[in-house]
Backbone bond lengths (Angstrom), bond angles and torsions (degrees), N, CA, C in turn:
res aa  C-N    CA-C-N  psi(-1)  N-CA   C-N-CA  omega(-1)  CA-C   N-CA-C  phi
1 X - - - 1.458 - - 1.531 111.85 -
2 X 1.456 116.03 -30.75 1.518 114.46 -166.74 1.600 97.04 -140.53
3 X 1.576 127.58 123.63 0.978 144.04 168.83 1.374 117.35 -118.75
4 X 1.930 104.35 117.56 1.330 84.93 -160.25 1.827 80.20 -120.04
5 X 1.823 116.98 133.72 1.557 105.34 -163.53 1.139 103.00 -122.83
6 X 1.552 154.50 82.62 1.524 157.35 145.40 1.356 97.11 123.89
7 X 1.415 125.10 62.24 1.273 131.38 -161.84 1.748 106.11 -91.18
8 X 1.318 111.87 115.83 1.225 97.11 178.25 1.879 115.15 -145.25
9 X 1.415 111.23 148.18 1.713 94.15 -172.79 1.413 108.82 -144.88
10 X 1.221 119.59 130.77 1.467 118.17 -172.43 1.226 114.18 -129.04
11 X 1.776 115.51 131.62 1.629 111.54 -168.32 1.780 100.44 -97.81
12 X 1.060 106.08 -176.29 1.488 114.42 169.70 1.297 118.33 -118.06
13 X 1.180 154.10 98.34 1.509 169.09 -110.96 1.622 103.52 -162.96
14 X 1.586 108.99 98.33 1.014 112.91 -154.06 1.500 149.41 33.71
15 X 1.414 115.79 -92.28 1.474 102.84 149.56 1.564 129.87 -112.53
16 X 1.378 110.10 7.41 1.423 119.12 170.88 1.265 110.70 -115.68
17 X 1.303 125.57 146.79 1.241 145.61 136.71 1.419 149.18 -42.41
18 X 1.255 110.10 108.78 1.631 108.66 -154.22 1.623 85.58 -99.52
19 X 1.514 100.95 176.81 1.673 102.23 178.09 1.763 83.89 -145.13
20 X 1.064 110.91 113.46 1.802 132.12 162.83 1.033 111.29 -41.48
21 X 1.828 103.76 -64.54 1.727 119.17 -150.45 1.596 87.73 -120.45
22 X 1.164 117.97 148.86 1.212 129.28 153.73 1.463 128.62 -134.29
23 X 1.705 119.76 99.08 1.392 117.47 -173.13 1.144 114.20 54.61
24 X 1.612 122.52 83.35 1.696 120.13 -166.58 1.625 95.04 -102.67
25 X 1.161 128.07 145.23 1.470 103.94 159.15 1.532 87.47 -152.74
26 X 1.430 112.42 133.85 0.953 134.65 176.77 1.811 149.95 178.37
27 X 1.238 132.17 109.73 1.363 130.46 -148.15 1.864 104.41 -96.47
28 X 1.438 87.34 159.97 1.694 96.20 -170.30 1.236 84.00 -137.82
29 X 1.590 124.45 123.64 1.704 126.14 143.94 1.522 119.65 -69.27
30 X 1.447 93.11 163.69 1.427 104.14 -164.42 1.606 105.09 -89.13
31 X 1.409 107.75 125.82 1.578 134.90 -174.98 1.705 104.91 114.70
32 X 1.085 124.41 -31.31 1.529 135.18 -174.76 1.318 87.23 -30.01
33 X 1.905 92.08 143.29 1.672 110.73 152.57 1.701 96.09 -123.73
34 X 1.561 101.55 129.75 1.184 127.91 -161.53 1.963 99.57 -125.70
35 X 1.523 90.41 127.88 1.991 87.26 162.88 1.440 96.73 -127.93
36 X 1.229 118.81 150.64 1.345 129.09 -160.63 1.704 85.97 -129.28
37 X 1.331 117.56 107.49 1.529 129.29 -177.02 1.690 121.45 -80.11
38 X 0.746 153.26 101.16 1.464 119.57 153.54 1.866 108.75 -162.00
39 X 0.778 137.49 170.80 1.623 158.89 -150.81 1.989 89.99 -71.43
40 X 1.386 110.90 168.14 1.375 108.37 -179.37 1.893 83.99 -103.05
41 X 1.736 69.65 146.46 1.923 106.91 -162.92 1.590 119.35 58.09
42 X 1.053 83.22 67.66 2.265 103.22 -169.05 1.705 90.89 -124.96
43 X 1.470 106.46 -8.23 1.594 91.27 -172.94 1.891 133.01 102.22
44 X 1.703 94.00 -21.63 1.559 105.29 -161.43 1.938 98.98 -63.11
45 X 1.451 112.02 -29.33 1.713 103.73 -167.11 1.355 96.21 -74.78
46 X 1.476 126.81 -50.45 1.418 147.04 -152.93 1.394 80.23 -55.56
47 X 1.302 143.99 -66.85 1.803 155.75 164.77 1.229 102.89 -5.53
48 X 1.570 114.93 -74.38 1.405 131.68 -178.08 1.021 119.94 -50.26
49 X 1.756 121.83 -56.49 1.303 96.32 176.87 1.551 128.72 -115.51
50 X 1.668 93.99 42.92 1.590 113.01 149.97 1.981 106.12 -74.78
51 X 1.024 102.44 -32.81 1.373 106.37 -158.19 1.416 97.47 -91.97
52 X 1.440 130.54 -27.58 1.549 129.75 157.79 1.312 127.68 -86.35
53 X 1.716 110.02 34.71 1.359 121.15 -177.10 1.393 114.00 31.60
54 X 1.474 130.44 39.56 1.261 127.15 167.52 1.808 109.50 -73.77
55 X 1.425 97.91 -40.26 1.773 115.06 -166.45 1.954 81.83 -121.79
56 X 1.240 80.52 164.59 1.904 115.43 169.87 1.533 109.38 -119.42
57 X 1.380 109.23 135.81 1.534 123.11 177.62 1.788 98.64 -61.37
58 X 1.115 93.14 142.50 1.559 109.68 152.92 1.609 124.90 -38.65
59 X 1.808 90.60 -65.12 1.923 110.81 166.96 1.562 76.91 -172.91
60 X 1.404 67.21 174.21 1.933 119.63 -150.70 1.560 125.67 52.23
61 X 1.189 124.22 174.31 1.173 144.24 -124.30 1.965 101.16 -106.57
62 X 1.212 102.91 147.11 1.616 95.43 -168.18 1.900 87.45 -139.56
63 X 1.541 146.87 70.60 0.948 163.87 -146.36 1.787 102.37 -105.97
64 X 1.573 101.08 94.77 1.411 93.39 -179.92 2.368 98.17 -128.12
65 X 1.504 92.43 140.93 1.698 89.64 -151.48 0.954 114.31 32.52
66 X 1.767 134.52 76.58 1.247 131.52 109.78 1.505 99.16 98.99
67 X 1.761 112.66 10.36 1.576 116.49 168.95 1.686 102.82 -136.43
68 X 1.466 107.87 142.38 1.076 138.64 135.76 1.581 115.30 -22.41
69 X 1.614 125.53 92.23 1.501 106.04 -159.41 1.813 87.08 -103.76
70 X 0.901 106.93 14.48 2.051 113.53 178.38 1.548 102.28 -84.74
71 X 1.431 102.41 -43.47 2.131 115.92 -171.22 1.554 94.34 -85.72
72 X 1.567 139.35 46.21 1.121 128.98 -176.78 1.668 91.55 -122.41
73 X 1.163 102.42 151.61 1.970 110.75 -170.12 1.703 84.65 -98.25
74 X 1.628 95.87 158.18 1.162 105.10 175.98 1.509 142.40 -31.74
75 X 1.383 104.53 -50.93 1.309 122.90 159.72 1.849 116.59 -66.46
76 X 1.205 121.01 -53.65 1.609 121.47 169.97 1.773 96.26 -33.18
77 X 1.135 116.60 -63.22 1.339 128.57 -177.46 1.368 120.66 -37.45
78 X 1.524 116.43 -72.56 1.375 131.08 175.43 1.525 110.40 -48.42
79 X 1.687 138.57 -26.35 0.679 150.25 -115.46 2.002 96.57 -136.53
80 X 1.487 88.96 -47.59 1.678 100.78 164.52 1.150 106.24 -47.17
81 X 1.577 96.79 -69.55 2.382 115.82 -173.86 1.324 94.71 -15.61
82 X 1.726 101.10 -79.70 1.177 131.33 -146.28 1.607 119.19 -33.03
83 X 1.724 82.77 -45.23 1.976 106.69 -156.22 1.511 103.67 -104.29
84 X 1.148 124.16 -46.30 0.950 126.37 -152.99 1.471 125.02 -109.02
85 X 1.600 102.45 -14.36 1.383 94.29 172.05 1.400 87.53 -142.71
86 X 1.642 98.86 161.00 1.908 118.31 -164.56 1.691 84.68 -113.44
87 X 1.335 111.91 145.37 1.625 129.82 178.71 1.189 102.93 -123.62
88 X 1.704 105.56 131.72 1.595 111.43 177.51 1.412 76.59 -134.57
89 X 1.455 99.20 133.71 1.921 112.03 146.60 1.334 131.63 -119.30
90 X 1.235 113.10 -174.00 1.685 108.45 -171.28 1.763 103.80 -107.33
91 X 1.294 106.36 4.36 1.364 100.16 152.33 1.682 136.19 -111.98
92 X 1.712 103.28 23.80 1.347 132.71 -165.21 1.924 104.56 56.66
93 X 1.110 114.77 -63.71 1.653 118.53 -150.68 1.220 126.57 53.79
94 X 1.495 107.62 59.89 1.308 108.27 177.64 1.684 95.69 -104.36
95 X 1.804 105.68 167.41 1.446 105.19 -147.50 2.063 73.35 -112.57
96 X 1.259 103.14 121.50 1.400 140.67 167.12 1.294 134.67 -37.73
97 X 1.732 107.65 -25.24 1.469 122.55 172.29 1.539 104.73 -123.18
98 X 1.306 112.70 24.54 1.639 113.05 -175.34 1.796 95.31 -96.45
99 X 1.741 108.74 -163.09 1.235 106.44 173.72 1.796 87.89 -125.58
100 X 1.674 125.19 -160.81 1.380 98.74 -178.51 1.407 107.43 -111.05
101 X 1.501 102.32 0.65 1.881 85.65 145.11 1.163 139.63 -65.02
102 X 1.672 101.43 -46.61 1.469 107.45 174.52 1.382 131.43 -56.04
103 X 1.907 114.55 -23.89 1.383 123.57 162.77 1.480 114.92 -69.21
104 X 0.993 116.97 -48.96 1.787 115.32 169.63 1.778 114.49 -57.88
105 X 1.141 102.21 -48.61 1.921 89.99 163.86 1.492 135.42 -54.28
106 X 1.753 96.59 -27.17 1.400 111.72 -167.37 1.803 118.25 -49.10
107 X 1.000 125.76 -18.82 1.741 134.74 176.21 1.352 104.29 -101.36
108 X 2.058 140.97 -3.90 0.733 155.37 170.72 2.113 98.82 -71.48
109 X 1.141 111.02 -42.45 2.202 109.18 179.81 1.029 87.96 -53.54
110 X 1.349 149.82 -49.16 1.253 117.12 -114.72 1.952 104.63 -106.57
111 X 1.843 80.68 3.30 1.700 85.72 -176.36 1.987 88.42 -136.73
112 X 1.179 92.03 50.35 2.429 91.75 160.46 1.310 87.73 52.57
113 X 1.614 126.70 71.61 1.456 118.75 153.33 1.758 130.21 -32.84
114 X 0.918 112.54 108.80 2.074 122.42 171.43 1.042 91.77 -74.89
115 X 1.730 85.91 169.66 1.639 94.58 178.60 1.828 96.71 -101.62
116 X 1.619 118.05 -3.31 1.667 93.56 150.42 1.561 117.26 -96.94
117 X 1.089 117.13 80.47 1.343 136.76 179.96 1.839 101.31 -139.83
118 X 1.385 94.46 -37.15 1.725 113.03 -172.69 1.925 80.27 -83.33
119 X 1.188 123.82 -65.94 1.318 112.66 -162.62 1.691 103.24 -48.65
120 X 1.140 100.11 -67.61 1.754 96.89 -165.56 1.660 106.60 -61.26
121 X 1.084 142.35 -27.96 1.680 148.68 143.19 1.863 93.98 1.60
122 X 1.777 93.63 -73.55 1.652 111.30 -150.11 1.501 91.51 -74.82
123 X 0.955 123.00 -22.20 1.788 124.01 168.27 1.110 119.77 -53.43
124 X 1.463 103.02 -57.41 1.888 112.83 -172.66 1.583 93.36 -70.43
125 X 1.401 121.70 -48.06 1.320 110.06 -167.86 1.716 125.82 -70.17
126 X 1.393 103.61 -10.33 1.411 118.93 148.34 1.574 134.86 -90.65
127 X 1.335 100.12 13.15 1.609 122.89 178.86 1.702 111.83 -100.79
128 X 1.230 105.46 -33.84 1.301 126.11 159.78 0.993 137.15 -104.82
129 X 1.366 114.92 21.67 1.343 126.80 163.09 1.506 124.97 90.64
130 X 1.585 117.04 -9.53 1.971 111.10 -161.16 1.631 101.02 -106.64
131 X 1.543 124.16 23.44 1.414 112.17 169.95 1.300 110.94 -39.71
132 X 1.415 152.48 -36.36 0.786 153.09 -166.32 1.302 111.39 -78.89
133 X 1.391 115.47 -2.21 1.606 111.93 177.10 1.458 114.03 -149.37
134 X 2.054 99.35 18.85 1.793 98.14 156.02 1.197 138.65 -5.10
135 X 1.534 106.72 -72.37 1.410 140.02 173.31 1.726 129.50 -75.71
136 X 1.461 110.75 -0.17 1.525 108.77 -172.39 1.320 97.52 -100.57
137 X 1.231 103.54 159.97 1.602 107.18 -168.33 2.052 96.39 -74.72
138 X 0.897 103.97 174.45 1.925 107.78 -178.60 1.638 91.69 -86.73
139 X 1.280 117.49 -31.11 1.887 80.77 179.38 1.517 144.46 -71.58
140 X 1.419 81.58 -16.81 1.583 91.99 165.57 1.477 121.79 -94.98
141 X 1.079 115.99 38.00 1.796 118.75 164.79 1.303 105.08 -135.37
142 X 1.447 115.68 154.47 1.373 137.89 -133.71 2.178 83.51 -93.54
143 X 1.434 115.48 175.57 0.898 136.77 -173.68 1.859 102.71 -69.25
144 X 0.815 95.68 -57.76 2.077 101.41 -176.14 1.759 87.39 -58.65
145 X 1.209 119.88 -28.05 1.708 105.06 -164.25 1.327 104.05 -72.65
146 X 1.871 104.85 -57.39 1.188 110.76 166.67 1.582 143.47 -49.08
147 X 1.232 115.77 -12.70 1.145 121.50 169.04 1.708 122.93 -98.32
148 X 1.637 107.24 -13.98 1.664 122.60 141.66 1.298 106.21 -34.71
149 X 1.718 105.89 -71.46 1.482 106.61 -145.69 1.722 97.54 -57.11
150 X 1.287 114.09 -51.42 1.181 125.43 -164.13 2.034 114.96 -66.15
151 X 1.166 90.31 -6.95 1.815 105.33 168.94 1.900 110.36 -80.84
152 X 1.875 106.10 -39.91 1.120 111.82 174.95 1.084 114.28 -78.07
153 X 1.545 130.50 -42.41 1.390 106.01 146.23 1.020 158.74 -14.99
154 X 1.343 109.80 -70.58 2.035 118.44 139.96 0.946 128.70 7.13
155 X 1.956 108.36 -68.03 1.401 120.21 -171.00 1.221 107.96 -104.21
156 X 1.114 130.43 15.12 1.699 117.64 173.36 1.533 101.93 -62.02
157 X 1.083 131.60 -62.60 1.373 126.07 -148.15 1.859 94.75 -78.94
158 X 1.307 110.31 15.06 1.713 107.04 174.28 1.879 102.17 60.82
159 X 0.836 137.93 27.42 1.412 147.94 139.32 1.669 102.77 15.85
160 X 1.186 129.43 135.82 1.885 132.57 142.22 1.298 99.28 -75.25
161 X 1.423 134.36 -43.24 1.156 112.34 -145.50 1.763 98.21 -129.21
162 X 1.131 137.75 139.06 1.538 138.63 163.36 1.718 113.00 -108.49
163 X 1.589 114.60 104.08 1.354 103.04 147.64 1.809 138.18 -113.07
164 X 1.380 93.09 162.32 1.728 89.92 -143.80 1.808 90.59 -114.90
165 X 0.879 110.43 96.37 1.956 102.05 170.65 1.151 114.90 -69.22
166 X 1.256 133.39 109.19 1.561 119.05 162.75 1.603 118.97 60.49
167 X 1.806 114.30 37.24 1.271 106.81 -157.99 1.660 116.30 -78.55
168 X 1.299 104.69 -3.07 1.825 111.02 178.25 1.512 106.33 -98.38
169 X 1.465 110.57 5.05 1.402 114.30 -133.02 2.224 94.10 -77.97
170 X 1.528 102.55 -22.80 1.713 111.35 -173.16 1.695 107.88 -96.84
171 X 1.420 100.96 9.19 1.654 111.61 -172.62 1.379 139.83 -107.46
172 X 0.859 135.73 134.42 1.692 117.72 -155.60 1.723 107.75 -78.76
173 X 0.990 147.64 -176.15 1.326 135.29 -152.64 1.609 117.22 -102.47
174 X 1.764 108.73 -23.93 1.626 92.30 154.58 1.220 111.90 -75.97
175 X 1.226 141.12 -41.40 1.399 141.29 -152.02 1.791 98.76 -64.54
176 X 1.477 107.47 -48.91 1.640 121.80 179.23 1.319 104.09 -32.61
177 X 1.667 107.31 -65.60 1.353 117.18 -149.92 1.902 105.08 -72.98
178 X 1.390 108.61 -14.97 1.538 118.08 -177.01 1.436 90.54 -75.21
179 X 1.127 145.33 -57.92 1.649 155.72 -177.82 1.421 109.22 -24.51
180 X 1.437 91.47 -66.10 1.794 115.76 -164.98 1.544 95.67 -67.75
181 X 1.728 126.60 -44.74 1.864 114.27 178.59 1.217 92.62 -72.42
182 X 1.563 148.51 -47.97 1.472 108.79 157.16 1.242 155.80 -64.85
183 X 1.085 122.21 25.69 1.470 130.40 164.39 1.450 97.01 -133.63
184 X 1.248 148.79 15.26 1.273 149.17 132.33 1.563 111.32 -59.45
185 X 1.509 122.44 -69.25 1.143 127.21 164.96 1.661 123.29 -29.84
186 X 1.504 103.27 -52.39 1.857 118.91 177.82 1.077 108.64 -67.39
187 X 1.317 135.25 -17.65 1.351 123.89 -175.01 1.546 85.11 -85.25
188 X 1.774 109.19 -86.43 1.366 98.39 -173.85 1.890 123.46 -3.93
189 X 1.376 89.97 -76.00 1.648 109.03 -177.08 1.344 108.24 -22.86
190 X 1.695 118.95 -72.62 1.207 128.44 -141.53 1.729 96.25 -108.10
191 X 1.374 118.66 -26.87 1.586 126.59 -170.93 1.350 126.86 58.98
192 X 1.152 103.93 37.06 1.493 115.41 164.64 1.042 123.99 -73.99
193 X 1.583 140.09 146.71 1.583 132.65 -175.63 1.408 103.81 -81.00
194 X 1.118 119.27 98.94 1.609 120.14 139.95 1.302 166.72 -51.80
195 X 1.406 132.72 98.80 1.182 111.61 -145.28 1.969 91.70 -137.96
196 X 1.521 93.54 124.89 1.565 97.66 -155.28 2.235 82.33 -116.49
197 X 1.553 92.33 138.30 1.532 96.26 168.16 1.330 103.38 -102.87
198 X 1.551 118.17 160.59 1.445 105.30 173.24 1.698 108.43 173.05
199 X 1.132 127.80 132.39 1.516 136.61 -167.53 1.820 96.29 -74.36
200 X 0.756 143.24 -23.77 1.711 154.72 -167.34 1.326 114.15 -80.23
201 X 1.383 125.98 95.84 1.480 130.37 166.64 1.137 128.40 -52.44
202 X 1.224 120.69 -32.69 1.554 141.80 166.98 1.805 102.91 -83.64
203 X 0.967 128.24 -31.55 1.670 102.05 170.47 1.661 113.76 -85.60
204 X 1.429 122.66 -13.19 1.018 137.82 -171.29 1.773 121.82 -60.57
205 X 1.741 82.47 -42.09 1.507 100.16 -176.30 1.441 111.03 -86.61
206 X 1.179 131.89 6.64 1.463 140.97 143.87 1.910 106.46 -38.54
207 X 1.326 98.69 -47.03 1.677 96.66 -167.53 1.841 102.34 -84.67
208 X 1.305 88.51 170.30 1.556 109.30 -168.00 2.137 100.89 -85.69
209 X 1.117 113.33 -30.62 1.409 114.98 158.95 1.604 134.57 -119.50
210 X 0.683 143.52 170.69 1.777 138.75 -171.24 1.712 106.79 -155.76
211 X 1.597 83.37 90.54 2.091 74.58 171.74 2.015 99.88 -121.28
212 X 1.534 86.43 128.69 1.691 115.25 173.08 1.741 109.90 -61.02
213 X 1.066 107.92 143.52 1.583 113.33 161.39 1.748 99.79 -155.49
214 X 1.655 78.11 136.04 1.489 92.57 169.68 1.408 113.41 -144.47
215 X 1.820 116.36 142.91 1.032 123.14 178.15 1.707 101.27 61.39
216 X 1.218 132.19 19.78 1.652 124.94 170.70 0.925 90.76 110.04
217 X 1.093 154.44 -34.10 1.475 159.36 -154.92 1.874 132.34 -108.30
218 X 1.246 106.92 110.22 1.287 124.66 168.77 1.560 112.79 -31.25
219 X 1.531 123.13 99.17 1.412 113.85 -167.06 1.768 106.10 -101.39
220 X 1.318 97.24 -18.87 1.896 100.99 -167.17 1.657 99.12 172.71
């Protein structure tokens, strides 16, 4: 599903040049649960959101179904985000004056919201557990809640692909480990390819593969 072939990306940091990625090459099949390991500034997010067309590689090729997602026009692009891949972060981004339906619909405008968009909404949000707080605005629920809502988010738009930055990463360590058996479970459930970054050896081994990077580099 995802071919990623001499992947490499380098920022500019004042007057020198750092290099993120160095020569990535590496494939993910479709349904895989993937944790991408390594130390903070090893490169593993910079990965992610090469692969969620947030950023563009430096050079080489980032091949997910059988396209070039670098040769995509602005709109092809926005349109990938949108549809095709679900975003979890480790700082949730859920929108603050919404309720946590209205945050789980929120990637639902941008494609003529239905009203089964509202049905499957109250699904996911009973898939993850916060029926009980459909309707409350997101500031008043605790951090593990908020990062629910923002998991159902993910999958509203029915996603192939889910990436997760650091998603236990604002959470204390039972709450973490409750996160990770839910999105263990969601993959199963729904079979989307997953691909979770994350400094944690013990949340890592939740997934079905474990590839290390360090310093930009593919270690094992």
């Amino acid at each position: 599903m995802i071919k990623i072939t001499n992947i490499s990306k380098k920022f500019i940091s004042g007057k020198s040049e750092v290099e993120a990625l160095k020569n990535i090459n590496l494939e993910i099949k479709e349904g895989e649960f993937v944790a991408i390991v390594g130390p903070s500034g090893s490169g593993k997010s910079t990965l992610l959101y090469l692969l969620g067309g947030l950023d563009s590689p430096t050079s080489g090729e980032i091949i997910v179904n059988n396209k070039n997602i670098d040769l995509f026009s602005d709109k092809d692009l926005s349109k990938y985000r949108n549809k095709e891949i679900g975003f979890i972060f480790q700082e949730f981004h859920v929108e603050p004056f919404l309720s946590v339906k209205e945050n789980v619909l929120l990637p639902t405008y941008f494609n003529h919201k239905s009203a089964e968009d509202d049905i499957y909404a109250e699904k996911l949000i009973k898939e993850v557990e916060l029926s009980a707080k459909t309707n409350s605005n997101i500031n008043t629920l605790s951090g593990g809640q908020k990062q629910r809502t923002a998991i159902a988010r993910a999958l509203i738009n029915k996603p192939n692909i889910i990436l997760a930055d650091e998603p236990t990463g604002n959470l204390d360590t039972k709450t973490g480990e409750k996160i990770i058996s839910l999105l263990k479970d969601l993959h199963k459930k729904h079979g989307v390819t997953m691909i979770i970054a994350t400094h944690d050896d013990k949340i890592a081994k939740a997934a079905e593969r474990i590839i290390k990077i360090e310093d930009g580099k593919l270690c094992s």
